[in-house]
DRENDO-1510 file (C-alpha; in Angstrom, 1 decimal, always signed):
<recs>
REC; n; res; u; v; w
REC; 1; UNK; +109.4; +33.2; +79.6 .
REC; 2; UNK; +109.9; +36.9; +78.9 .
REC; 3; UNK; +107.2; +39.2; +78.7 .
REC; 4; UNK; +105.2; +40.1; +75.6 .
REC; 5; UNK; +107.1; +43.1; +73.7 .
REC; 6; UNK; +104.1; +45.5; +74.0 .
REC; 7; UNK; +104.1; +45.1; +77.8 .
REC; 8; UNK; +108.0; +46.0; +78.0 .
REC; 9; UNK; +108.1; +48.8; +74.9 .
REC; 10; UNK; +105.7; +52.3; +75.2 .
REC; 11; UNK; +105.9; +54.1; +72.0 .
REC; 12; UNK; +105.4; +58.3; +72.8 .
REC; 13; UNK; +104.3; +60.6; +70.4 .
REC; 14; UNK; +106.3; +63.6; +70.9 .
REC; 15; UNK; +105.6; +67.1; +69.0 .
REC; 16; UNK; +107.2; +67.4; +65.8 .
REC; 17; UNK; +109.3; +71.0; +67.3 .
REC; 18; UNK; +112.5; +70.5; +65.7 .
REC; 19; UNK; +114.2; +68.8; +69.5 .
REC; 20; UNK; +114.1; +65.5; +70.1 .
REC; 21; UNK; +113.8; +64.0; +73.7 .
REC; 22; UNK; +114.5; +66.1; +76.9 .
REC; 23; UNK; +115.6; +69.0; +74.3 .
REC; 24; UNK; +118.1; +67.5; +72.3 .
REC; 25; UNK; +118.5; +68.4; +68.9 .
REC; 26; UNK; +119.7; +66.5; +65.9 .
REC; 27; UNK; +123.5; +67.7; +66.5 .
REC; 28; UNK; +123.2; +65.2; +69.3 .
REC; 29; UNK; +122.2; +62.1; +67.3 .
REC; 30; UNK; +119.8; +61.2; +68.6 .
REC; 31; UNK; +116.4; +60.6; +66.6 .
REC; 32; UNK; +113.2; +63.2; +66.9 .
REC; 33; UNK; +111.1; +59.4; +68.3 .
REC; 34; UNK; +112.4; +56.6; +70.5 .
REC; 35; UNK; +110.7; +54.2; +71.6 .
REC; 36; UNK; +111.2; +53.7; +75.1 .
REC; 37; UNK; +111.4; +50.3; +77.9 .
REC; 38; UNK; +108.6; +50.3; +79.7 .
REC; 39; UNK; +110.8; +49.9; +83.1 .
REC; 40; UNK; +113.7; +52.5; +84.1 .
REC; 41; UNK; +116.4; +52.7; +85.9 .
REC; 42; UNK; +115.1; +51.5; +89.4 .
REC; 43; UNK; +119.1; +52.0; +91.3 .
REC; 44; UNK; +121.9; +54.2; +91.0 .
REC; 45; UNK; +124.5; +53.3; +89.1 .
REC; 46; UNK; +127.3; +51.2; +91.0 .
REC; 47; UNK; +130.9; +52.7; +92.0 .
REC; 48; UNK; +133.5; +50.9; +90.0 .
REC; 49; UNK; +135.0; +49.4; +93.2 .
REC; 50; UNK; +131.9; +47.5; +93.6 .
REC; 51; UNK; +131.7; +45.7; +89.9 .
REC; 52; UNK; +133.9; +42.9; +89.5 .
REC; 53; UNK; +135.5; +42.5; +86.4 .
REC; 54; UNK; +136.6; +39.4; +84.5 .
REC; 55; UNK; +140.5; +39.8; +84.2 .
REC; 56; UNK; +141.0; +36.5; +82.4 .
REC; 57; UNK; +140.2; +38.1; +79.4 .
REC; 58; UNK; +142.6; +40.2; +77.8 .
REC; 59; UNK; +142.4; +44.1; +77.6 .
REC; 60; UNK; +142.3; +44.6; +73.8 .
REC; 61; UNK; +141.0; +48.2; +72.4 .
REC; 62; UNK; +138.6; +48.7; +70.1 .
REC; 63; UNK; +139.4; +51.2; +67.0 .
REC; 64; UNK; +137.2; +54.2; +66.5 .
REC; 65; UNK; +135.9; +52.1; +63.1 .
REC; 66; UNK; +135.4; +49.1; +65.0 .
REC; 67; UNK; +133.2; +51.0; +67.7 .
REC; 68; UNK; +131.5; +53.0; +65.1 .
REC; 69; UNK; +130.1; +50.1; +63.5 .
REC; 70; UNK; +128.9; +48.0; +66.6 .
REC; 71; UNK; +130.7; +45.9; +69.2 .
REC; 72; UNK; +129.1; +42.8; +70.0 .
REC; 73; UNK; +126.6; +43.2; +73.3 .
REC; 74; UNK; +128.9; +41.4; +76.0 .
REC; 75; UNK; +131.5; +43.5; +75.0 .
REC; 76; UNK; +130.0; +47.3; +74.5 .
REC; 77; UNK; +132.5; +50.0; +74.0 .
REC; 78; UNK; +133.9; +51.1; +77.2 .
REC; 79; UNK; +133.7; +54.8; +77.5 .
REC; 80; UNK; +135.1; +57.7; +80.2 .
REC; 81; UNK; +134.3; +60.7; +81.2 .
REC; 82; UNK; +135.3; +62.3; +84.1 .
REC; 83; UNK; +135.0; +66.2; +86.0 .
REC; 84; UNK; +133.9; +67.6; +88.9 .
REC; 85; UNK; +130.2; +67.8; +88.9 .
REC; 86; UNK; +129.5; +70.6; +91.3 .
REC; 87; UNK; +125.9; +71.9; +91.7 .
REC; 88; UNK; +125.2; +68.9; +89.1 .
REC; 89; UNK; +122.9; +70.8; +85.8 .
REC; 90; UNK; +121.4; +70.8; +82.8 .
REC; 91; UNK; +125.2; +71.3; +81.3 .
REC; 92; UNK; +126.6; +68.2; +82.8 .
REC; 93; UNK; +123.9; +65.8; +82.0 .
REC; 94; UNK; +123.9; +66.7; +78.4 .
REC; 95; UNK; +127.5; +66.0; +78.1 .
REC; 96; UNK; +127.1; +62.6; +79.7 .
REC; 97; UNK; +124.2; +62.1; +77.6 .
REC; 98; UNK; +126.5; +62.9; +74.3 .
REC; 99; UNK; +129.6; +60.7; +76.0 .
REC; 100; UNK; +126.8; +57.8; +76.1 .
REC; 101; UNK; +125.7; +58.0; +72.4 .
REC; 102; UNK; +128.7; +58.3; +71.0 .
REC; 103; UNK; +128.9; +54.7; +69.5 .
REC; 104; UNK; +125.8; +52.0; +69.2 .
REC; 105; UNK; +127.3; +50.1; +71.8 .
REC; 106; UNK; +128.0; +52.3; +75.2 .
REC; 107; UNK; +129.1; +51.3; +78.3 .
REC; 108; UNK; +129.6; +54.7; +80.4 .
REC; 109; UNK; +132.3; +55.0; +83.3 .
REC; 110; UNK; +132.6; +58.6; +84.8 .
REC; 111; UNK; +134.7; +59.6; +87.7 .
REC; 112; UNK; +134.5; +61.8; +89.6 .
REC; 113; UNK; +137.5; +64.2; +91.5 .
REC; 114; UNK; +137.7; +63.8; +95.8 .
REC; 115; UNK; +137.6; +67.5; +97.3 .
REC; 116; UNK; +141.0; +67.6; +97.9 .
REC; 117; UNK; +142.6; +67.1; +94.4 .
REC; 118; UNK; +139.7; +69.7; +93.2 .
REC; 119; UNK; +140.3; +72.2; +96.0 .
REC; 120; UNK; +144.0; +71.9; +95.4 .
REC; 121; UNK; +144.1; +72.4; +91.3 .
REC; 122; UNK; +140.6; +73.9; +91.0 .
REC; 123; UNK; +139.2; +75.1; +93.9 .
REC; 124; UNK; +136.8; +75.5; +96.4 .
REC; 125; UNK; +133.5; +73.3; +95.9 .
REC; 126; UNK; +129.8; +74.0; +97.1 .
REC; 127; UNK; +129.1; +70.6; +97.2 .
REC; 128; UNK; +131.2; +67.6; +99.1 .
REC; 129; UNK; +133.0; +65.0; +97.4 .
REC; 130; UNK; +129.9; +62.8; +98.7 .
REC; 131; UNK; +127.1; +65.0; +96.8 .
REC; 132; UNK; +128.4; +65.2; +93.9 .
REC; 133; UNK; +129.5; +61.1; +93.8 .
REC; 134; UNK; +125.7; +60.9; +94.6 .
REC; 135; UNK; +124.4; +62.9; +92.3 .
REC; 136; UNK; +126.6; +61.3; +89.2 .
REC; 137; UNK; +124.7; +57.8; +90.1 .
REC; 138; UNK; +121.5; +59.3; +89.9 .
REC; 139; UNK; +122.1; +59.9; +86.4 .
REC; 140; UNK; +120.1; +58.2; +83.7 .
REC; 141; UNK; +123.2; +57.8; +81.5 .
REC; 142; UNK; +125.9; +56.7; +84.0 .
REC; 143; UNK; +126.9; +52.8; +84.1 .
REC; 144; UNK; +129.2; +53.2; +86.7 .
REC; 145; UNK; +131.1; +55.6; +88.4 .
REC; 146; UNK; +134.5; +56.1; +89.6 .
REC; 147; UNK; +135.1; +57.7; +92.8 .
REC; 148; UNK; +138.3; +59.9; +93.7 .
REC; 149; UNK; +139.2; +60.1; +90.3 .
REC; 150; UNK; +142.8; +61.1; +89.0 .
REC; 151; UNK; +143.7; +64.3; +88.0 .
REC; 152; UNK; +145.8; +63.9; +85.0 .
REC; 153; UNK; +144.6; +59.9; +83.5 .
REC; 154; UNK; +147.7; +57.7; +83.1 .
REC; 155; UNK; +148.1; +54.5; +81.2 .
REC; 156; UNK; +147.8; +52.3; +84.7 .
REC; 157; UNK; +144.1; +53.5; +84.9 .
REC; 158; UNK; +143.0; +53.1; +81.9 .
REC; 159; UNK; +143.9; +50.0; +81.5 .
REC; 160; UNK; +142.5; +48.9; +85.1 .
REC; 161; UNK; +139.2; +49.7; +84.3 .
REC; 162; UNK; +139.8; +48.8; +80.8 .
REC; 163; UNK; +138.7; +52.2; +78.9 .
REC; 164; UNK; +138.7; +52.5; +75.1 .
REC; 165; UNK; +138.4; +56.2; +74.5 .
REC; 166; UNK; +137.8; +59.2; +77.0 .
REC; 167; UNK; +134.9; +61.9; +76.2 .
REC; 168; UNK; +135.3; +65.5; +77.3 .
REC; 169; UNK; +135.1; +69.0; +74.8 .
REC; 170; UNK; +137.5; +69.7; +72.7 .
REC; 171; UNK; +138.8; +73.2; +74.3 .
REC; 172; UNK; +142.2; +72.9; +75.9 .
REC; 173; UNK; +142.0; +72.2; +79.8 .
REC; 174; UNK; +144.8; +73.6; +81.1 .
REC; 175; UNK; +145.6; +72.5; +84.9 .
REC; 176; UNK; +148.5; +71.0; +87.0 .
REC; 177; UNK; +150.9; +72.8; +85.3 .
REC; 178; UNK; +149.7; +71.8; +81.9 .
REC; 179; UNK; +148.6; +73.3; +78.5 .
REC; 180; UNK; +145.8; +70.7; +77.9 .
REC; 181; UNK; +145.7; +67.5; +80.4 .
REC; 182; UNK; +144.4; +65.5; +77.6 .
REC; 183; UNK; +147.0; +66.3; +75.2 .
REC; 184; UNK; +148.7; +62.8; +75.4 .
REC; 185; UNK; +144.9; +60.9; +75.2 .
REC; 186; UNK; +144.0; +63.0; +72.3 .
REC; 187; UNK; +147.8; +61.7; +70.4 .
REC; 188; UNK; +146.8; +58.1; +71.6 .
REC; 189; UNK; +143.3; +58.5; +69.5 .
REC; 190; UNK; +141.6; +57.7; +72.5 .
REC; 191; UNK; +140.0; +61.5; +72.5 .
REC; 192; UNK; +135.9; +61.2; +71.6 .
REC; 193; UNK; +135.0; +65.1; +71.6 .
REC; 194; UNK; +131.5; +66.2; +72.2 .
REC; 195; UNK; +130.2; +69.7; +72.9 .
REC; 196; UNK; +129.5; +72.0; +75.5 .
REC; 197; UNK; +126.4; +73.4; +76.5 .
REC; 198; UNK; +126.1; +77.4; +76.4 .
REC; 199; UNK; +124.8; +79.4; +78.5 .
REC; 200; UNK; +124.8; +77.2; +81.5 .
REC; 201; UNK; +127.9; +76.4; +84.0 .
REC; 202; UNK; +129.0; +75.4; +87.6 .
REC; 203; UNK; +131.0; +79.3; +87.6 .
REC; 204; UNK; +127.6; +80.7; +86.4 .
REC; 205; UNK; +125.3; +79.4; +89.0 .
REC; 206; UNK; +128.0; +80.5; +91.5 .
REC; 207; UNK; +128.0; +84.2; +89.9 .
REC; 208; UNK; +124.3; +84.3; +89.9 .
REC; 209; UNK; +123.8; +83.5; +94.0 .
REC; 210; UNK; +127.0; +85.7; +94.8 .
REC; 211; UNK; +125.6; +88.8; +92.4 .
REC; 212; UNK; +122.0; +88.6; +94.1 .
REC; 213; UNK; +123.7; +87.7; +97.5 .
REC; 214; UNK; +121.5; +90.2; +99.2 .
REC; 215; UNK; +118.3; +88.8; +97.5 .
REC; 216; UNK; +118.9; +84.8; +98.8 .
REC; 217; UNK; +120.2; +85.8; +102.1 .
REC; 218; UNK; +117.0; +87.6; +103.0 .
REC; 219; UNK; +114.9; +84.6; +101.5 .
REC; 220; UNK; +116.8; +82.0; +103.6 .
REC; 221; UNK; +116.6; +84.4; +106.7 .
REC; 222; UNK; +112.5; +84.6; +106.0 .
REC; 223; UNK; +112.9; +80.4; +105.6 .
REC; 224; UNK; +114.2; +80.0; +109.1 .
REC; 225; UNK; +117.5; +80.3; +109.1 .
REC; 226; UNK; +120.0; +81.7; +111.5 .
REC; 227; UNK; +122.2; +84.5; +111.0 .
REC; 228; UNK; +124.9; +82.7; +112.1 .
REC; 229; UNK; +124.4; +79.7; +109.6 .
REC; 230; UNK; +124.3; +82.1; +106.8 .
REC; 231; UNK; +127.0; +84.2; +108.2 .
REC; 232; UNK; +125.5; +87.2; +108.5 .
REC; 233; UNK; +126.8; +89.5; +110.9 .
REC; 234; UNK; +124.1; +91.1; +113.7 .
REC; 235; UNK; +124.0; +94.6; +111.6 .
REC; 236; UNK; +123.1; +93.2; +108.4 .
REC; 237; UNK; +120.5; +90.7; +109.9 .
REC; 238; UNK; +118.7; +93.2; +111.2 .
REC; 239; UNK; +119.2; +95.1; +107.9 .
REC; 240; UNK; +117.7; +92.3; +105.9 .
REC; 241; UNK; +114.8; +92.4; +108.2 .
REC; 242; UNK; +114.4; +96.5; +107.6 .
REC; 243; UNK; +114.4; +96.1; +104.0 .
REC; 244; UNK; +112.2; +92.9; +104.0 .
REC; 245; UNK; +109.4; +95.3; +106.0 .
REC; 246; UNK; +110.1; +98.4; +103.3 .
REC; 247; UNK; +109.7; +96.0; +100.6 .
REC; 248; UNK; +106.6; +94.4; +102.0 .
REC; 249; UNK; +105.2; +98.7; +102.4 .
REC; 250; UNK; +106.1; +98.7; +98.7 .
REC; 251; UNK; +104.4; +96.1; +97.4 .
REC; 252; UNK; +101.0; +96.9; +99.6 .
REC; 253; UNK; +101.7; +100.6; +97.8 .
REC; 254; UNK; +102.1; +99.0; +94.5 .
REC; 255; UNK; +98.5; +96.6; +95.4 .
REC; 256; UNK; +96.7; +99.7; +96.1 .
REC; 257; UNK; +98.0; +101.8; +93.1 .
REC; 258; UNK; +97.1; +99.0; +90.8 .
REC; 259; UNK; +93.7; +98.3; +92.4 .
REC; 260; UNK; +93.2; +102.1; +92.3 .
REC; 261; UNK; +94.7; +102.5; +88.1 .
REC; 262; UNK; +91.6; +99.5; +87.7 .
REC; 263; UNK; +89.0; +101.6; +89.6 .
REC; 264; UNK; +90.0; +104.7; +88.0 .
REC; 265; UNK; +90.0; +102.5; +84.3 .
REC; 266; UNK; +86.5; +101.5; +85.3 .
REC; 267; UNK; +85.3; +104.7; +86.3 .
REC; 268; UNK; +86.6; +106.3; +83.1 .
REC; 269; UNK; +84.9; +103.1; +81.2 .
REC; 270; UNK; +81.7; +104.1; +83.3 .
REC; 271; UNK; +82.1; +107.7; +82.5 .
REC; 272; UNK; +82.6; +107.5; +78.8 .
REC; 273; UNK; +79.6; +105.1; +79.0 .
REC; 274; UNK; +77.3; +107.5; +80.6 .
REC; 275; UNK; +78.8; +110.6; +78.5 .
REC; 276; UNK; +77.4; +108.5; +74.8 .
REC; 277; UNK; +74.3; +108.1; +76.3 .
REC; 278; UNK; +73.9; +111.4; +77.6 .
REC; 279; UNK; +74.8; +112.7; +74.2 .
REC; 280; UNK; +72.4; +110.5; +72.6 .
REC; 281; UNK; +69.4; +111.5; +74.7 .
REC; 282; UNK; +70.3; +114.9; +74.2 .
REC; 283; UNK; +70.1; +114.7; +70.7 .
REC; 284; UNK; +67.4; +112.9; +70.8 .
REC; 285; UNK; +65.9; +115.6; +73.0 .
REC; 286; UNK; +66.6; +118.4; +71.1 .
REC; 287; UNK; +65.3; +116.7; +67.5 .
REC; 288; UNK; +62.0; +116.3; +69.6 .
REC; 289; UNK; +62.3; +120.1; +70.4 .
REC; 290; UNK; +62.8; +121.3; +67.6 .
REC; 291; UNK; +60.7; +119.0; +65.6 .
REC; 292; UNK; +57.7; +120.4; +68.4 .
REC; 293; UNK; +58.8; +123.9; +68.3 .
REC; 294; UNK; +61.5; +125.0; +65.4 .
REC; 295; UNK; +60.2; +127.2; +62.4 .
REC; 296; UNK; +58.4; +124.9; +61.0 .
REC; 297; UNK; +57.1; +122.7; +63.9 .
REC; 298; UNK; +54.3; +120.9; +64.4 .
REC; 299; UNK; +53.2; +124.1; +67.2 .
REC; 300; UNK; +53.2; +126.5; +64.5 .
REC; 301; UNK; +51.3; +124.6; +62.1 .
REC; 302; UNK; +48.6; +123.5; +64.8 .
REC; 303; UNK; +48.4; +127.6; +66.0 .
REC; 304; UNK; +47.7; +128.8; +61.9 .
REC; 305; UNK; +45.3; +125.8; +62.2 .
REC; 306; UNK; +43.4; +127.3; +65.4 .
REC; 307; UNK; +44.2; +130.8; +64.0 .
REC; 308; UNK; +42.2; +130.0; +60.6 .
REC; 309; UNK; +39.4; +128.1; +62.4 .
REC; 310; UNK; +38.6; +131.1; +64.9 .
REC; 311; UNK; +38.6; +133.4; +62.3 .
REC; 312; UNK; +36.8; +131.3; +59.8 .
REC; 313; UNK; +34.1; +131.1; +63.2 .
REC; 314; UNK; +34.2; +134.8; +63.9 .
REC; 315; UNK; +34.0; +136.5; +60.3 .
REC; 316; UNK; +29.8; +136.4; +59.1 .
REC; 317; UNK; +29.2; +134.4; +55.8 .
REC; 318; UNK; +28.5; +136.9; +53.0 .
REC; 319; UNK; +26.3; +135.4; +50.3 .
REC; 320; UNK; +27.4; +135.8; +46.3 .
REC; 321; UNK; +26.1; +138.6; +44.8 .
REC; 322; UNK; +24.7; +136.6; +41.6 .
REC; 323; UNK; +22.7; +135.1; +44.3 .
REC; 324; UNK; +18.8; +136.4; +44.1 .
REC; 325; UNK; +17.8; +138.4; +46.9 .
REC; 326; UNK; +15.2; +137.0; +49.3 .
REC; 327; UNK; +12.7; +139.2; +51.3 .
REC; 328; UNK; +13.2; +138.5; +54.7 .
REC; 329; UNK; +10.5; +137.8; +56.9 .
REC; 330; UNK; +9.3; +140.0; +59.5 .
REC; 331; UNK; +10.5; +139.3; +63.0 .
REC; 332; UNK; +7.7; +137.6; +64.9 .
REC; 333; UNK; +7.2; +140.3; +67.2 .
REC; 334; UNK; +7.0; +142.8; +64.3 .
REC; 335; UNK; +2.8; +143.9; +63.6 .
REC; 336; UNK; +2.0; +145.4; +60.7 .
REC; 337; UNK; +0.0; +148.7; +60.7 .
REC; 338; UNK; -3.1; +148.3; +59.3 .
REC; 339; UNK; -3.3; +144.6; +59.0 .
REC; 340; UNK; -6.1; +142.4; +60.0 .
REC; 341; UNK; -3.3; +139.4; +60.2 .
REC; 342; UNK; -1.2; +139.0; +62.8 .
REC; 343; UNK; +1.7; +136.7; +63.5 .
REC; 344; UNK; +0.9; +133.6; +65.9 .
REC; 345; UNK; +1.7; +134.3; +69.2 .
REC; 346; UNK; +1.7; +132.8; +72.6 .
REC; 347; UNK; -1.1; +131.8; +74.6 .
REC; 348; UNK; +0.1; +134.2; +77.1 .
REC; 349; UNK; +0.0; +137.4; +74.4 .
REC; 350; UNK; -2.9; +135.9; +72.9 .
REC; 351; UNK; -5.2; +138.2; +75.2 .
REC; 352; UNK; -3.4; +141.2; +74.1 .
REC; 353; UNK; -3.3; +140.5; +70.7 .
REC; 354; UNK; -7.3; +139.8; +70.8 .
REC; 355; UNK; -7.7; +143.3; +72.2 .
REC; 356; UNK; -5.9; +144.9; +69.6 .
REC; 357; UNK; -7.4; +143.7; +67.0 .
REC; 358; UNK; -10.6; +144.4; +67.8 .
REC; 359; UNK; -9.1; +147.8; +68.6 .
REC; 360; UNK; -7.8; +148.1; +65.1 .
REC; 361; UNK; -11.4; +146.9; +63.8 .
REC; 362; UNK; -13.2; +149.7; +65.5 .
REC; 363; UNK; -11.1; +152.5; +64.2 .
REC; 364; UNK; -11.5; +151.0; +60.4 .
REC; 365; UNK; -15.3; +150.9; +60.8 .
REC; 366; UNK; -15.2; +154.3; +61.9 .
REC; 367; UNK; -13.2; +155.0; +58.7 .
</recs>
């Protein structure tokens, strides 16, 4: 009994960018959503000497219309690809991946060339025969793989392993004495091109490490390695080292100038801070001063104030002459001549003043 289809099919929702999975775009035909098996690829794909296949039936080819519009399932369209593989990338994968969507109905072979035909017509290899068989399998898009792959494809090995068209880009690959090696596939219609990715190559990954050779040496030296496994001779190891310490003295330089351009920045930002509120205050300081003792301040309005007021208490009030005039009474202490009356007095004067009036009597009697 096979599984319900929502516990073998995940449906992603992937961002509407323009690319459609892993980066692809619609040049390689394949649509912006897929829905996807819930299980992968749990092996690597087999080597070709380890499928069996069914000789009994007979090795027909399928036309490029025929494969186009859909082979039956137990007979898929077989297609081949084959190349060296080296430092396996981004660049090979996407032409596999194009090689495998070719037609509805895939079935992807891809051999791969032994070190010694490569080395002989190609050259030297970073990676062994071995590595690069290993790292084809571990391809999502592989079906099978061929190992020690021929150089130049013949009509024997085709038909063994029963291909119906070959996949590589279109540019002329000249090798083994050769203008293009697939010049007689590409005149039997077995030629599928696909496209090359730019920008990314075996040759390129190669230029970049020898072109920064300086740069990985020193990181593999600082990862453990020997001199002699990198093959780096006694001077140059300890030359690596010398420039490893310098660079080390530059970057502690570089820490401190940054850390000092930030405490400088912040000073400055302090600085400026305090300089606006200094400027404020003394505004602020000098309105007050002024307002307390400019030309027209409140000081000089408060000293005419106390100016008028002590005059105002100093200068006697003089009455209005339309005024009538009063006789002013005599001082207490003043006696009249000749007067019987005299002002009250104290108790104290009263003695005195007794003795003078009777003095005062006298002399009128004797007048």
């Amino acid at each position: 009994m096979e599984p319900p289809t929502s516990s073998r099919l995940n449906s992603r929702k992937r961002r509407k960018d323009g690319s459609g999975p892993n980066g692809a775009t619609e040049l390689d035909g394949i649509p912006p959503k897929m829905s996807r098996r819930s299980f992968g690829l749990r092996e690597p794909a087999p080597f070709s000497d380890e499928v069996e296949i069914d000789y009994s039936k007979p090795y027909i080819r399928v036309t490029y219309e025929e494969a186009m519009r859909g082979t039956p399932l137990d007979r898929p369209v077989r297609v081949y690809a084959d190349g060296i593989f080296d430092l396996f990338h981004s660049g090979h994968a996407r032409a596999l991946m194009q090689a495998k969507n070719l037609f509805p109905n895939t079935y992807l072979i891809v051999g791969v060339c032994s070190d010694e035909l490569t080395h002989n017509f190609k050259g030297f290899t970073v990676m062994n025969e071995n590595e690069r068989y290993d790292a084809v399998q571990h391809c999502r898009y592989v079906d099978e793989v061929v190992r020690n792959a021929p150089w130049t494809l013949t009509a024997e090995f085709l038909a063994e392993h029963r291909i119906d068209f070959v996949a590589h880009d279109d540019i002329p690959y000249s090798s083994a004495g050769s203008d293009d090696v697939y010049k007689h596939i590409k005149e039997a219609g077995m030629f599928a091109p696909t496209q090359r990715t730019e920008g990314i190559s075996t040759s390129d990954i190669i230029t970049r490490i020898v072109r920064d050779y300086d740069v990985y040496a020193r990181r593999n030296l600082q990862r453990g390695y020997t001199a002699k496994e990198l093959n780096v001779s006694f001077i140059n190891e300890k030359k690596y080292h010398l420039q490893e310490r310098v660079d080390k003295v530059k970057k502690r330089v570089k820490d401190v100038e940054e850390k000092s351009k930030e405490f400088v920045q912040k000073v400055e930002e302090k600085s400026i801070d305090l300089i606006q509120k200094w400027e404020e205050k003394s505004r602020e300081f000098i309105g007050n001063f002024l307002e307390m003792f400019g030309p027209e301040g409140a000081l000089k309005h408060m000293l005419k104030e106390g100016k008028g007021r002590m005059l105002q208490a100093i200068s006697p009030k003089q009455s209005p002459s339309s005024s009538p005039t009063h006789d002013r009474s005599p001082s207490p202490s003043f006696r009249w001549p000749f007067s019987t009356k005299t002002p009250p007095s104290s108790p104290a004067n009263r003695s005195r003043n007794e003795s003078t009036v009777t003095y005062d009597i006298s002399e009128d009697e004797e007048d």
